[in-house]
C-alpha positions as MATLAB code, in Angstrom:
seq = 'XXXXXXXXXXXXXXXXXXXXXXXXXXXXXXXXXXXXXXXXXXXXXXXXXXXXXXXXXXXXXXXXXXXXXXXXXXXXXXXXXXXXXXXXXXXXXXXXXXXXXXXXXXXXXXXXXXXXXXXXXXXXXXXXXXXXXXXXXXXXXXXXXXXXXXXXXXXXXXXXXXXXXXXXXXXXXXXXXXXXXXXXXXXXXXXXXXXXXXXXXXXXXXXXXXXXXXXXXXXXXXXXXXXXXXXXXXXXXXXXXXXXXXXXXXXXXXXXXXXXXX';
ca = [
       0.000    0.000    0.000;
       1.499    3.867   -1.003;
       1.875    5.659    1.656;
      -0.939    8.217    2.445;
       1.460   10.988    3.488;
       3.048   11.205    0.162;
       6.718   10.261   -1.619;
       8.171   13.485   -0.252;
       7.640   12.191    3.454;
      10.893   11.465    5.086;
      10.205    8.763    7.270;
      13.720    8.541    8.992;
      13.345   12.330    9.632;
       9.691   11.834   11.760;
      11.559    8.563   13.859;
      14.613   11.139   14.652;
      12.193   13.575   16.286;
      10.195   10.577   17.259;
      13.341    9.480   19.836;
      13.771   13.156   21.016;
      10.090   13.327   21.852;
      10.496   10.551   23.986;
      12.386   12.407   26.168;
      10.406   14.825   28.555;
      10.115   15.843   32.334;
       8.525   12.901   33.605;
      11.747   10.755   31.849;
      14.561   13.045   31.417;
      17.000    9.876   30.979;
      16.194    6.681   29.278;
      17.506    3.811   28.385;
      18.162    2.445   25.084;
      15.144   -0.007   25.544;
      13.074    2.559   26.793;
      13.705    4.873   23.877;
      12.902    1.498   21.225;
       9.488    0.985   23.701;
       8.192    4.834   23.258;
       9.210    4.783   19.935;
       7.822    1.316   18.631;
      11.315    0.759   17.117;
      13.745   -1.803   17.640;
      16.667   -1.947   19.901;
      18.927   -1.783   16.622;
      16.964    1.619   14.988;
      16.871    3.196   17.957;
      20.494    2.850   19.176;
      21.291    4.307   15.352;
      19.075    7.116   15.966;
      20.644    7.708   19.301;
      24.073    8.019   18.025;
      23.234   10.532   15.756;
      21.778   12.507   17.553;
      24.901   12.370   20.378;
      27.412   13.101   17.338;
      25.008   16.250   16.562;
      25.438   17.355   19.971;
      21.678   16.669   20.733;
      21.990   13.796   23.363;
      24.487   12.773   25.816;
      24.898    9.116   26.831;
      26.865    7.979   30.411;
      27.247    4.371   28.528;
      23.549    3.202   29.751;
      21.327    6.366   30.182;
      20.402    8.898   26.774;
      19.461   12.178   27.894;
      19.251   15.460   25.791;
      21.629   17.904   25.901;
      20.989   21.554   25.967;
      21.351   21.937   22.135;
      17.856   21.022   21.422;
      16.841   24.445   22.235;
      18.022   25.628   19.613;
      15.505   23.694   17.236;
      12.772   25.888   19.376;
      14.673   28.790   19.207;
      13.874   29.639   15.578;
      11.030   29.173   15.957;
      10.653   31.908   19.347;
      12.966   34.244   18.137;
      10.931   34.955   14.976;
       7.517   35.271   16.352;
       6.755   38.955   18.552;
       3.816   37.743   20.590;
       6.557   36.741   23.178;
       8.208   39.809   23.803;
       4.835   41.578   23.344;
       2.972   39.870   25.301;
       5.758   39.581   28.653;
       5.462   43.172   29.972;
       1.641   42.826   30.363;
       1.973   39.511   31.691;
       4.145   41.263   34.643;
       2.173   43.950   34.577;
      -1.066   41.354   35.549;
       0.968   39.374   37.471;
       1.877   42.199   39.798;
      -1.803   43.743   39.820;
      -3.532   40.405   41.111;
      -0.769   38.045   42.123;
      -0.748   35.340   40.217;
       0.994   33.518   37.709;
      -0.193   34.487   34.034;
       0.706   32.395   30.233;
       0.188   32.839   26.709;
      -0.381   30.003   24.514;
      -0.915   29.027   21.177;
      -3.068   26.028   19.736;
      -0.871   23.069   18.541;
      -2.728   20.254   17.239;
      -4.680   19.050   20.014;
      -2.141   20.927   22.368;
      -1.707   24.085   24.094;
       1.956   25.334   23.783;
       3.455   27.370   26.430;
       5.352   30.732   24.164;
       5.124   33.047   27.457;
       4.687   32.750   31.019;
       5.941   35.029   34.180;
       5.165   33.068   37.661;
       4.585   34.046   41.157;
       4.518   30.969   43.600;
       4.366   27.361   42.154;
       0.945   25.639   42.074;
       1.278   23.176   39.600;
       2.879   19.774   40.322;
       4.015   19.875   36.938;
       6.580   22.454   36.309;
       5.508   25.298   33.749;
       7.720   26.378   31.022;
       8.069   27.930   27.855;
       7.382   25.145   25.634;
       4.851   23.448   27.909;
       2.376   21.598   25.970;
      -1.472   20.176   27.674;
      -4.494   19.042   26.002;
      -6.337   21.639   24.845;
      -9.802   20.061   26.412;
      -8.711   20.379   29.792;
      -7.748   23.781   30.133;
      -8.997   27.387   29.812;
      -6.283   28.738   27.313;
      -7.414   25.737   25.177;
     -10.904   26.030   26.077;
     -10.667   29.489   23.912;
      -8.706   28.497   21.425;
     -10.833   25.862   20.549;
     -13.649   28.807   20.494;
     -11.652   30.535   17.693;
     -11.903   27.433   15.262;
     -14.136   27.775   12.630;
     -17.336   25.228   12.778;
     -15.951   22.346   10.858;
     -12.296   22.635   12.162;
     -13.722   22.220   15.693;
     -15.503   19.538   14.643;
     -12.950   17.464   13.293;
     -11.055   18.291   16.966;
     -13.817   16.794   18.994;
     -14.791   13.868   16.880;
     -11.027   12.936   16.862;
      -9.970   13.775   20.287;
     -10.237   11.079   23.282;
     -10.309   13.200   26.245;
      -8.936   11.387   29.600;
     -10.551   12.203   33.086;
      -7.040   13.776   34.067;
      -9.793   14.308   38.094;
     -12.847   13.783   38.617;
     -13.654   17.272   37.158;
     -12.696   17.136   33.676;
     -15.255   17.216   31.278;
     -14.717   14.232   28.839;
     -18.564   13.638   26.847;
     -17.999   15.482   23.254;
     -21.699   16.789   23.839;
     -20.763   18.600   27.411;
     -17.005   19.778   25.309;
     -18.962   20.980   22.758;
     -20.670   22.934   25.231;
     -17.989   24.241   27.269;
     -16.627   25.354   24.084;
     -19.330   27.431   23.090;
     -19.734   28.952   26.489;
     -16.524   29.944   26.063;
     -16.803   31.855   23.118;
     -20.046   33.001   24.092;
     -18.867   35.072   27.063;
     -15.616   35.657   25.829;
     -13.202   33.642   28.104;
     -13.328   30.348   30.214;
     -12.745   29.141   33.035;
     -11.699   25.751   34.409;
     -11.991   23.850   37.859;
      -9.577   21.461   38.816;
      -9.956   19.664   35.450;
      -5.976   19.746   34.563;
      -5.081   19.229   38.178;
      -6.845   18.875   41.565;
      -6.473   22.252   43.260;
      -5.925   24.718   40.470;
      -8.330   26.829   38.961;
      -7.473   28.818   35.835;
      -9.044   31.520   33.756;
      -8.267   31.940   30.158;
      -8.908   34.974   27.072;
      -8.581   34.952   23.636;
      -5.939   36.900   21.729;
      -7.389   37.891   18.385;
      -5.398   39.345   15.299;
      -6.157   43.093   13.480;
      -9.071   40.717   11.439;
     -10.493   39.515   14.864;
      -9.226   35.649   14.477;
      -8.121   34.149   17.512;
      -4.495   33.430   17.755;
      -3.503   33.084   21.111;
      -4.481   32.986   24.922;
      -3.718   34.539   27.728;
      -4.705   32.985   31.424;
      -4.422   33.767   34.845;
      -4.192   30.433   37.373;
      -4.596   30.752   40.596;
      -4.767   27.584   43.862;
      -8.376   26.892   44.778;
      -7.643   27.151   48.235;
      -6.841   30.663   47.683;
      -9.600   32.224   45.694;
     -13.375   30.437   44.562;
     -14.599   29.885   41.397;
     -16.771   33.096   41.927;
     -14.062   35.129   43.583;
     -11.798   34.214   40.148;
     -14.884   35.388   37.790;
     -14.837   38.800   39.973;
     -11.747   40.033   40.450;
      -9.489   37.897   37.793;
     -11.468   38.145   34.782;
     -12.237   41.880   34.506;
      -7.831   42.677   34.519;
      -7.406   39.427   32.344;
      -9.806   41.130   29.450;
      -7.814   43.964   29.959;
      -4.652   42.857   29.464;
      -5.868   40.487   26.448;
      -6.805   43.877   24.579;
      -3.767   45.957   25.728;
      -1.634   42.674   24.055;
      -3.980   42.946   20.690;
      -3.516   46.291   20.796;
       0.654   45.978   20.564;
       0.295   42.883   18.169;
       1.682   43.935   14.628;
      -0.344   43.646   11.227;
       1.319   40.448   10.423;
       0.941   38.725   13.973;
      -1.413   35.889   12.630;
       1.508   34.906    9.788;
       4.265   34.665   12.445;
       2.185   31.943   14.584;
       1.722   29.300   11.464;
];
């Protein structure tokens, strides 16, 4: 059978960023049978794959543990260092996170993904750590719930008929019917909020970022611990400075800013 992706596809290209996805916070060092496991190879193409990579300078091996080295920053780098809504968005974030005291993002949709491109903290509420490059499903949080909102009708649908949400608590909303809903709220009112559906004990609240033509392009959130503020308490005194600061970032955005995120 031909291959549905087309004879341009590169196949050993998509395995090589295959092994350095394997890596992440949760496994910062594998082994060369863990990296074959995660990457349905075999012990033989993954060792191969390994060594590249270490003569590129992109992992480091102590004889039994891979791990990455710094250098793969640099294939995020380009990416970063070309797009503005970073260093736009970063002063308001401070500027937020100094009004209300707490830690604010920005994201942008990948895939079925949020993507962490900015982020200032204040203390740490997250048992994951939060960085630039970050990535969660987009179902379960409030930056994604508004992304989502920006798709066009049939886009979205293609999302939620493809996506297979996991009850990360009890709270998160996993029926396509109740997503579907959540969604629409969202774009309804204009931002979203979500309960302890990433992670028991942290509420966030999430805007839109729109472009000059009014398309959604990124989002902006403020997350806060639930011990520390309610639900209501976040809708009165988090959204109000949130919408602000999503307009003052649109408002800084260039002409082009849609381009630079695709």
């Amino acid at each position: 059978m031909s291959d549905p992706r087309g004879a341009d596809f590169v196949q050993s290209l998509e395995r090589g960023l295959a092994v350095i996805r394997a890596f992440d916070a949760t496994r910062p060092e594998l082994t060369l049978s863990e990296v074959a496991a995660l990457t349905d190879m075999t012990r033989a193409a993954a060792r191969r794959f390994l060594l590249t990579l270490a003569e590129l300078g992109y992992v480091r091996s102590d004889g039994r543990q891979f791990s990455l080295t710094p250098r793969v920053l640099e294939l995020g780098y380009a990416y970063l260092s070309g797009l503005s809504l970073p260093a736009i968005a970063e002063p308001h974030l401070e500027a937020l996170v100094a009004q209300v005291n707490e830690s604010s993002s920005v994201s942008v949709l990948d895939g079925g993904d949020i993507v962490y491109v900015a982020r200032v903290p204040t203390s740490r509420i997250m048992t994951v750590m939060i960085s630039v490059g970050t990535r969660f499903p987009a179902y379960a949080t409030s930056m994604g719930r508004v992304l989502l909102a920006g798709l066009g009708p049939a886009e979205l649908e293609r999302y939620v008929a493809g996506v297979e949400p996991a009850a990360l608590t009890p709270r998160t909303v996993t029926g396509p019917e109740a997503l579907r809903a959540e969604i629409g709220r969202a774009r309804e009112q204009g931002w979203a909020l979500v309960d302890q559906e990433l992670e028991e004990g942290l509420r966030s609240v999430a805007a839109p970022i729109r472009d000059r033509a009014g398309r959604v392009i990124a989002a902006v959130n403020l997350s806060t611990a639930a011990s520390r503020r309610t639900a209501a308490e976040v809708r009165r005194d988090l959204v109000p400075p949130l919408l602000e600061t999503a307009a003052r970032i649109e408002s800084d955005l260039p002409h082009d800013a849609a381009k630079r995120l695709t």
